[in-house]
C-alpha positions in Angstrom: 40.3 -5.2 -17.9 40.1 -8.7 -16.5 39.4 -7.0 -13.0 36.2 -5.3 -14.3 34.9 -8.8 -16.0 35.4 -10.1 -12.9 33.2 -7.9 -11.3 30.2 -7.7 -13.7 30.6 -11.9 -13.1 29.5 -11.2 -9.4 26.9 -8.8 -9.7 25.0 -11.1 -11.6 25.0 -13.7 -9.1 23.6 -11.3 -6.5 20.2 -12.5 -5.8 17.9 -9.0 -5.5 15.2 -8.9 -3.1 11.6 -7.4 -3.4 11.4 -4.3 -1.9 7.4 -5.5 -0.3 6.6 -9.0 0.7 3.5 -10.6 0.7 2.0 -9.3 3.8 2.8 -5.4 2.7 0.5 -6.5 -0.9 -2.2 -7.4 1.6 -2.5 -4.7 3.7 -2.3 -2.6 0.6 -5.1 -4.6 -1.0 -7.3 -3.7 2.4 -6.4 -0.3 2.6 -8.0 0.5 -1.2 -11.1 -1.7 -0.3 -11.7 0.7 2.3 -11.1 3.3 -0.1 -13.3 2.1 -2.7 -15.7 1.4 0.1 -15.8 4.9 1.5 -15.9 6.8 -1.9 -18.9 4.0 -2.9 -20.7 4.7 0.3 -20.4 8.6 -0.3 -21.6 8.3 -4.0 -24.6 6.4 -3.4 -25.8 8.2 -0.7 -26.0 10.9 -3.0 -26.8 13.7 0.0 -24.2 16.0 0.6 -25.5 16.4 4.2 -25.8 12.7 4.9 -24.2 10.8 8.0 -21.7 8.4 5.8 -20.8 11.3 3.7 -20.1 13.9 6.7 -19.1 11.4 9.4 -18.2 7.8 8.3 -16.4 8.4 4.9 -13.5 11.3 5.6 -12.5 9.1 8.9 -12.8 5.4 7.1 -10.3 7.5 3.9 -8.0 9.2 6.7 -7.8 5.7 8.3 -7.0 3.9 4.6 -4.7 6.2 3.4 -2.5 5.7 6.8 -3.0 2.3 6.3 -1.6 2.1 3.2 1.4 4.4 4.4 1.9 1.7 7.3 1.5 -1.1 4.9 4.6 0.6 2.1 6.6 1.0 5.6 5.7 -2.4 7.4 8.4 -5.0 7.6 8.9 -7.9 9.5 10.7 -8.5 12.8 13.6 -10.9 12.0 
């Protein structure tokens, strides 16, 4: 019984970590700019044969949502 009190006495010393630091929030923050930027761009050009919303748009989400993929997967070189 002592053993196991012992035990729970450490874990709680064990500083946890943050699974993203500051630099992933960032690039995650720019990523759904784009995003919001793209679908804006799409909506208020209100054609659905226009240039943003046939060329620009799909390539600037593509690009945001792999951004954002990178950015969850980033981590810095020690």
């Amino acid at each position: 019984m002592k053993s196991s009190a012992k035990k729970h006495k450490a874990s709680k010393n064990v500083k946890k970590q943050m699974p993203l630091e500051r630099i992933n929030y960032l690039f995650i923050g720019i990523g759904v700019a784009v995003i919001v930027f793209s679908y804006s761009t799409m909506y208020l050009e209100n054609l659905a044969d226009g240039f943003f919303s046939l060329y620009v748009s799909p390539v600037l989400l593509v690009g945001a949502y792999a951004w954002i993929l990178f950015a969850l997967l980033y981590r810095k070189k020690a």
